[in-house]
Every structure is written in structure tokens, then in C-alpha cells.
ROMIDO-505184 format. One record per residue: residue in three letters; residue number from 1; x, y, z of N, C-alpha, C in turn. Coordinates in nm, 4 decimals, decimal comma, always signed. Layout:
N
rec aa:ala | i:NUM | n_x:X | n_y:Y | n_z:Z | ca_x:X | ca_y:Y | ca_z:Z | c_x:X | c_y:Y | c_z:Z
...
END
This chain:
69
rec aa:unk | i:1 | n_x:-6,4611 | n_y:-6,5318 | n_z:+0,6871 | ca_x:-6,3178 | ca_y:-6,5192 | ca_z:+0,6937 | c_x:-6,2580 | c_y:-6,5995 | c_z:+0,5788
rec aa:unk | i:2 | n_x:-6,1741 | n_y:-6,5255 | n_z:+0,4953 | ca_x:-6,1109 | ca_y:-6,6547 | ca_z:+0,3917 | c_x:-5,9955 | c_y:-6,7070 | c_z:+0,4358
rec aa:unk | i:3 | n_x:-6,0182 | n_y:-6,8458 | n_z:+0,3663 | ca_x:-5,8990 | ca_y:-6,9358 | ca_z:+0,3776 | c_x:-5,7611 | c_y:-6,9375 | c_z:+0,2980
rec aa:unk | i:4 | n_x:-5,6729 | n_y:-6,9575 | n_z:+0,3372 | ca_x:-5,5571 | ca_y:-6,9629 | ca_z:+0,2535 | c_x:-5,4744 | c_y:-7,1205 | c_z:+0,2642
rec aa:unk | i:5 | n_x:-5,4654 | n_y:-7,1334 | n_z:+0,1525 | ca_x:-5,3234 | ca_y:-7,2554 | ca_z:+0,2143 | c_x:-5,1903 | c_y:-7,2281 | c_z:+0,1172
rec aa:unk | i:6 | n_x:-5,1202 | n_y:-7,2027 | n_z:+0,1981 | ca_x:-4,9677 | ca_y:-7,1567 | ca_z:+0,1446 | c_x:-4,8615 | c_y:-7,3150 | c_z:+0,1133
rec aa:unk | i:7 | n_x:-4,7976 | n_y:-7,2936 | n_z:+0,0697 | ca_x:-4,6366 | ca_y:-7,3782 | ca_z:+0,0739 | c_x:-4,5471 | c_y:-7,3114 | c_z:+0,0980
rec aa:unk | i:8 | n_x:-4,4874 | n_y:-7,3702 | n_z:+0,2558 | ca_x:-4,3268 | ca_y:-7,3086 | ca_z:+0,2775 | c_x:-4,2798 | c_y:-7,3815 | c_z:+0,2891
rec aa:unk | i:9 | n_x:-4,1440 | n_y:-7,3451 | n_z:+0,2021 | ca_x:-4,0128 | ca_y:-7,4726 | ca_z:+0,2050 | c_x:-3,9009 | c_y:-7,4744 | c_z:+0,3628
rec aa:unk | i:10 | n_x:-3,8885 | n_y:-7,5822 | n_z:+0,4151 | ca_x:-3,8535 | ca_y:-7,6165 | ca_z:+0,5431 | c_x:-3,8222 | c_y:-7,5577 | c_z:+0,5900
rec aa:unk | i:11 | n_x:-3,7111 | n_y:-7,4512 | n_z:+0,5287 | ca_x:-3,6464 | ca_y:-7,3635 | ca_z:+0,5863 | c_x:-3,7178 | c_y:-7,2810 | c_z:+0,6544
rec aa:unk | i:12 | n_x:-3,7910 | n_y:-7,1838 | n_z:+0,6130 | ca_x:-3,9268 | ca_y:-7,1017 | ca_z:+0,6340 | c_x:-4,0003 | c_y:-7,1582 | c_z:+0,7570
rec aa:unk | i:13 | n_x:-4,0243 | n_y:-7,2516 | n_z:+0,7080 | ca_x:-4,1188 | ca_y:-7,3377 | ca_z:+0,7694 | c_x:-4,1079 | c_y:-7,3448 | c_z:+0,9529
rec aa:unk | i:14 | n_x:-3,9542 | n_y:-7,3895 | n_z:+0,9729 | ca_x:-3,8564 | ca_y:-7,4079 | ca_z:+1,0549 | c_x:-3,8193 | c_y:-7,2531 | c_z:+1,1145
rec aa:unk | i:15 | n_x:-3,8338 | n_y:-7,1716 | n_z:+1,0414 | ca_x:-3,8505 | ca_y:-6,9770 | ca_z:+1,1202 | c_x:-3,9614 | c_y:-6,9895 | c_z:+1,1765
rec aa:unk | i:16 | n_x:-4,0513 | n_y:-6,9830 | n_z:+1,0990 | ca_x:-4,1548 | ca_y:-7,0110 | ca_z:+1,1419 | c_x:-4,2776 | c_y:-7,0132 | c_z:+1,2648
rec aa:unk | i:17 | n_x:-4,1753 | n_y:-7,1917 | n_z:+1,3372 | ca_x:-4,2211 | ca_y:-7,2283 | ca_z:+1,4054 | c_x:-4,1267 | c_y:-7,1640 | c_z:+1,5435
rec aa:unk | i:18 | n_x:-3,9870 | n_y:-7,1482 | n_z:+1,4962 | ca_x:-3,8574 | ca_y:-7,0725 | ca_z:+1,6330 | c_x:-3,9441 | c_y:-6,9397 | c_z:+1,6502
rec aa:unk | i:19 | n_x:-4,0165 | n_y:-6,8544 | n_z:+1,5711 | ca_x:-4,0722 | ca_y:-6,7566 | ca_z:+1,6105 | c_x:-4,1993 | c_y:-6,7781 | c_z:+1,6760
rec aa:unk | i:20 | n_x:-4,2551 | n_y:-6,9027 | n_z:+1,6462 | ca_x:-4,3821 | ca_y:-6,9175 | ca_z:+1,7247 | c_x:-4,3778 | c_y:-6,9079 | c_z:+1,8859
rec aa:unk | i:21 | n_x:-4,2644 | n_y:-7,0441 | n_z:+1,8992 | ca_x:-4,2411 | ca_y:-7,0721 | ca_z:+2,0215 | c_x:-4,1885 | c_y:-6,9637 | c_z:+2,0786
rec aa:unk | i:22 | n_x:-4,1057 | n_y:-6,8728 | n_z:+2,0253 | ca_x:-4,0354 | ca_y:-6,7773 | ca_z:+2,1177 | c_x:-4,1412 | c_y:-6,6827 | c_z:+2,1698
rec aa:unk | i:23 | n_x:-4,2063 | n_y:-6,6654 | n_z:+2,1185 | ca_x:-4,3386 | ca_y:-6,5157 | ca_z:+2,0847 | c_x:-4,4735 | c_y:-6,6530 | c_z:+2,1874
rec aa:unk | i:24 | n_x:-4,4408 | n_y:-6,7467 | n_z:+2,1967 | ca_x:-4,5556 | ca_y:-6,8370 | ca_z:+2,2816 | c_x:-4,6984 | c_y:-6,7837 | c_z:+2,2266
rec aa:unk | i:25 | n_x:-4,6896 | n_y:-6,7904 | n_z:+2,0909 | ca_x:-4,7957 | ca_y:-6,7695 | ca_z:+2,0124 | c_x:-4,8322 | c_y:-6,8886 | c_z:+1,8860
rec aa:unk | i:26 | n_x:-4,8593 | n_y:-6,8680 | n_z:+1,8053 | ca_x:-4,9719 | ca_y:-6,9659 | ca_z:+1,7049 | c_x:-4,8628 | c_y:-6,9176 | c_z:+1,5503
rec aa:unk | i:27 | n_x:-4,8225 | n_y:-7,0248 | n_z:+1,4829 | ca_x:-4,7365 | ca_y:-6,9573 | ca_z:+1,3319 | c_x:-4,8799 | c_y:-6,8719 | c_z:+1,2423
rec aa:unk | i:28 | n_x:-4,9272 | n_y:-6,9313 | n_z:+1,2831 | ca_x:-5,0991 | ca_y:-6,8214 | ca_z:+1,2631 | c_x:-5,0935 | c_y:-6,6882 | c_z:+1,2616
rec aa:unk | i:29 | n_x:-5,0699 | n_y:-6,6587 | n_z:+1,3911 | ca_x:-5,0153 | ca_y:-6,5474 | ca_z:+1,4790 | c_x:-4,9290 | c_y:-6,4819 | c_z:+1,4117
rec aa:unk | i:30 | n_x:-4,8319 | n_y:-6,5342 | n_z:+1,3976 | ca_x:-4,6683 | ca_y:-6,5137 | ca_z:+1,3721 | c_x:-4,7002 | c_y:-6,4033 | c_z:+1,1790
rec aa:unk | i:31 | n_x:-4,8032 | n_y:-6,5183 | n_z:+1,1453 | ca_x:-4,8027 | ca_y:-6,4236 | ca_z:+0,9839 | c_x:-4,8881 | c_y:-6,3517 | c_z:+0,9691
rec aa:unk | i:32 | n_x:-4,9987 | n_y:-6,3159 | n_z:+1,0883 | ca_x:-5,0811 | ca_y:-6,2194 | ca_z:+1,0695 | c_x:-4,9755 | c_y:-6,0917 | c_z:+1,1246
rec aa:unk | i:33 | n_x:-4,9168 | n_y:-6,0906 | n_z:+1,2244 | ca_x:-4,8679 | ca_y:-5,9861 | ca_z:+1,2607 | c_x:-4,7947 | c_y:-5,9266 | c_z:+1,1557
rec aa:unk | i:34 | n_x:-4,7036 | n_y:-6,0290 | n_z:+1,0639 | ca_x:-4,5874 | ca_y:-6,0076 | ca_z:+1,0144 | c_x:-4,6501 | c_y:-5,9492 | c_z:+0,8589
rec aa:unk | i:35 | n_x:-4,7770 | n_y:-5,9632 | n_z:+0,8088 | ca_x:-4,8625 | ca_y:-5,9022 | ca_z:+0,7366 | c_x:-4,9741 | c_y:-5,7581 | c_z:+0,8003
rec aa:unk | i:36 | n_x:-4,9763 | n_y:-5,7617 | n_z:+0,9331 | ca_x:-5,0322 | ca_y:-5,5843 | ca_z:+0,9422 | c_x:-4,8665 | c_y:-5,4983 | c_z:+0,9657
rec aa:unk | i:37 | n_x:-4,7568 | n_y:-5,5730 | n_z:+0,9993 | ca_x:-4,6519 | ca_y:-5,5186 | ca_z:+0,9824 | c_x:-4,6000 | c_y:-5,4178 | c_z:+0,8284
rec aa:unk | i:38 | n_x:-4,5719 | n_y:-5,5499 | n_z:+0,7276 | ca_x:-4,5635 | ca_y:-5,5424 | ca_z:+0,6376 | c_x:-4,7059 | c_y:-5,4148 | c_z:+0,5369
rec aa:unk | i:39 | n_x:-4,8172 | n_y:-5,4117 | n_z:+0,5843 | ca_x:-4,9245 | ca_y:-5,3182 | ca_z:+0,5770 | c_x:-4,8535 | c_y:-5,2111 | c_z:+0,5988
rec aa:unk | i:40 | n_x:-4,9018 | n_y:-5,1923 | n_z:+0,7459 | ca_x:-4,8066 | ca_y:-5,0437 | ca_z:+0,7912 | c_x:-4,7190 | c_y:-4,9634 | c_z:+0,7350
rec aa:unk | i:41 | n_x:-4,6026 | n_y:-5,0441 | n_z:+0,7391 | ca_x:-4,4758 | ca_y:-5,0279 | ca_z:+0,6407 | c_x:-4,5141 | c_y:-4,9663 | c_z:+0,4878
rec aa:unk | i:42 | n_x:-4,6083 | n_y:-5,0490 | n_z:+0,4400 | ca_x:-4,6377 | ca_y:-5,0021 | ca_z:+0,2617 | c_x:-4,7349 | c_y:-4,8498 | c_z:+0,3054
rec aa:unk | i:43 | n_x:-4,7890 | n_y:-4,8353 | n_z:+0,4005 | ca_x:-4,9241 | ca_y:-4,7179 | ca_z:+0,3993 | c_x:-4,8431 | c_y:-4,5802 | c_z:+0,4267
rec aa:unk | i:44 | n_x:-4,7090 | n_y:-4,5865 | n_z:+0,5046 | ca_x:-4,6056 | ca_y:-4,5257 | ca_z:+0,5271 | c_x:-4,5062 | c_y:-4,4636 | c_z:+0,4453
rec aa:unk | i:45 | n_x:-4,5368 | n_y:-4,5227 | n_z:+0,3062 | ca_x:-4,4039 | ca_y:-4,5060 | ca_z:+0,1830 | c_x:-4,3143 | c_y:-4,6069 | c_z:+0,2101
rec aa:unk | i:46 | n_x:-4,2958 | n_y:-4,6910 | n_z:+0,2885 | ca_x:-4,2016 | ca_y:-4,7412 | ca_z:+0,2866 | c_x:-4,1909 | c_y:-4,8766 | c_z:+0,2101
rec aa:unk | i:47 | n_x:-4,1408 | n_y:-4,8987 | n_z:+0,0962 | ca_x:-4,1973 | ca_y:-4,9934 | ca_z:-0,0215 | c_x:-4,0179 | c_y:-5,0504 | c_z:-0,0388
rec aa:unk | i:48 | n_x:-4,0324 | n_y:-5,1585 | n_z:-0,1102 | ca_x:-3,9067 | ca_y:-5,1859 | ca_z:-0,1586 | c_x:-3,8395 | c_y:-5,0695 | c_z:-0,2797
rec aa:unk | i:49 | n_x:-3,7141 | n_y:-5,0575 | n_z:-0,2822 | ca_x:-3,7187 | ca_y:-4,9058 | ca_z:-0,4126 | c_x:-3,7707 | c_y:-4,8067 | c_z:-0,3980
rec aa:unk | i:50 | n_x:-3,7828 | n_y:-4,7816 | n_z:-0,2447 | ca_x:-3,8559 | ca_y:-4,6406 | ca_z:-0,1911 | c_x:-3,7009 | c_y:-4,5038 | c_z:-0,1944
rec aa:unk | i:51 | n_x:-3,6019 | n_y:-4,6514 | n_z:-0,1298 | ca_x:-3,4810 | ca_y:-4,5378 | ca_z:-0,0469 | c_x:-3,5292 | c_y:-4,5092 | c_z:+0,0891
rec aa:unk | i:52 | n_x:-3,5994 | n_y:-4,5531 | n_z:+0,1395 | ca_x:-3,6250 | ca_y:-4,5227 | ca_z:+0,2844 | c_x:-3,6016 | c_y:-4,6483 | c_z:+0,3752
rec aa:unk | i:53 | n_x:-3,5604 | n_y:-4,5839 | n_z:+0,5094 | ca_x:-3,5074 | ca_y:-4,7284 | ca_z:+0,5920 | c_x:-3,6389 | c_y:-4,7052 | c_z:+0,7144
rec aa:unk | i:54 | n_x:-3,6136 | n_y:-4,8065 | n_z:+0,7862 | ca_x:-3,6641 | ca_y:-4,7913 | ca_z:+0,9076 | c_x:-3,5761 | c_y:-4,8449 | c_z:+1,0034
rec aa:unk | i:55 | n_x:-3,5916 | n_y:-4,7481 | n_z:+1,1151 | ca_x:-3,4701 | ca_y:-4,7729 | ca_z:+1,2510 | c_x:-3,5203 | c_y:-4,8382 | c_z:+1,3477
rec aa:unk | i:56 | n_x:-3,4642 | n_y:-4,9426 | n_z:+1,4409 | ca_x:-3,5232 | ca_y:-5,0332 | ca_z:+1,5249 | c_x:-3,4389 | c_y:-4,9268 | c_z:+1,6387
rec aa:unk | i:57 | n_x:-3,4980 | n_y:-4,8635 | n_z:+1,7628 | ca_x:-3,3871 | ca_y:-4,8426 | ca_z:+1,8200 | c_x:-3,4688 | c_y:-4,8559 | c_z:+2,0208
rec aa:unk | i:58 | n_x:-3,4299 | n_y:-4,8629 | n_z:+2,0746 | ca_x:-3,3972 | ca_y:-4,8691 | ca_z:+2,1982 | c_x:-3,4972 | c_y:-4,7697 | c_z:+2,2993
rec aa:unk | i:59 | n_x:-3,5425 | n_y:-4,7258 | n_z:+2,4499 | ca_x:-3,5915 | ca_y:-4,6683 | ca_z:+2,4957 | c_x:-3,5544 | c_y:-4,5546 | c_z:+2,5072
rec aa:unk | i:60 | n_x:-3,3834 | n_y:-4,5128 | n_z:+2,5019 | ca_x:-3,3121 | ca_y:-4,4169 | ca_z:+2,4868 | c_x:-3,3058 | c_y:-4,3391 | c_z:+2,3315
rec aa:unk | i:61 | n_x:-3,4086 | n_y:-4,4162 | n_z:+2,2345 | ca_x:-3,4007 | ca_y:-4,3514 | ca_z:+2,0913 | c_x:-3,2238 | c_y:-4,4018 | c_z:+2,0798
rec aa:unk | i:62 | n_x:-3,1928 | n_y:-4,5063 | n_z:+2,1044 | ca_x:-3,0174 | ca_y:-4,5198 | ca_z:+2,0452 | c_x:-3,1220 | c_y:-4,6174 | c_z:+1,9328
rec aa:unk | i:63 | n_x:-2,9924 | n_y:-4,6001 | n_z:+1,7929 | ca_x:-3,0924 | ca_y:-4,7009 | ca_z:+1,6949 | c_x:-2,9791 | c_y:-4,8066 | c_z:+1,7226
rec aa:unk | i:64 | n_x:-3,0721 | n_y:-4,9549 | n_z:+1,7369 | ca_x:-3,0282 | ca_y:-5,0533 | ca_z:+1,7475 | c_x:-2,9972 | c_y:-5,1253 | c_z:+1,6028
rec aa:unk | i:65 | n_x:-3,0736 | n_y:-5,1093 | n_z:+1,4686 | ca_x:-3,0662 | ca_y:-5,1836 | ca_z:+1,3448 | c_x:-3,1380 | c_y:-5,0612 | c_z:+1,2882
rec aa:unk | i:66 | n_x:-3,0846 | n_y:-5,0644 | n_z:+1,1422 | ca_x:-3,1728 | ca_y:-4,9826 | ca_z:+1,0277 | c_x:-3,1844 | c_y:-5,0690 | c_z:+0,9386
rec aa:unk | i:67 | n_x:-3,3143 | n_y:-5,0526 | n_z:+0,8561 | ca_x:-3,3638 | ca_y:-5,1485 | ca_z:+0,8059 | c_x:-3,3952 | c_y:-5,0957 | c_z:+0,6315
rec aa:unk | i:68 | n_x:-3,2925 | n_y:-5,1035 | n_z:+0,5551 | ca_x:-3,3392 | ca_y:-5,0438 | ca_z:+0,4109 | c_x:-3,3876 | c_y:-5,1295 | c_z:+0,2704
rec aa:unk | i:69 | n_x:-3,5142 | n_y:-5,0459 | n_z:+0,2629 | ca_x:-3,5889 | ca_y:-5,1545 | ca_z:+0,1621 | c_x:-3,5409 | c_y:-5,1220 | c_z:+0,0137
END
């Protein structure tokens, strides 16, 4: 498995950890997800300078947020 060691400035740092605790998971956790996320997203077309959004929406399909990269 490789290792990484990053630098995040406090701010970050401080998301971070509010997403750890909320999600009662590991900031470990928190950036693996947020990297097969970010995966997905690119395998999809959906790239920065694509023009394509993605919709967050609800059980009813109502969109709650659109998301344009």
C-alpha cells in the first residue's frame, strides 16, 4: 500500500476533521471517499471545463443542488 504525507492548511484541516466527526469515520476515510468520488466523476466526463453539472437531488428526483464544474 503506498504512503502519502500531505500538508493542509488549518482551514482544510479543520473541514476535515467536522466531516470526520459528522460521518463518525477516520479523515482517512473522509479522503479516500472524497478521491473514488472525485474518480467517478472524471470516468463519467465530468472534468472541470467539461460544461457538465451534476444534480444532488432527493428520493422524489426533486434536485436539491447542481453542481457545475
Amino acid at each position: 500500500m503506498a504512503r502519502f504525507t500531505v500538508e493542509f492548511p488549518d482551514e482544510l484541516d479543520k473541514m476535515l476533521t467536522n466531516l470526520a466527526e459528522a460521518d463518525q469515520t477516520t479523515k482517512r476515510d473522509v479522503i479516500r471517499r472524497a478521491l473514488a468520488l472525485y474518480n467517478h466523476l472524471h470516468e463519467s466526463g465530468v472534468r472541470p471545463g467539461s460544461d457538465k453539472k451534476v444534480s444532488i437531488t432527493d428520493s422524489k428526483d426533486k434536485i436539491l443542488k447542481d453542481i457545475l464544474f
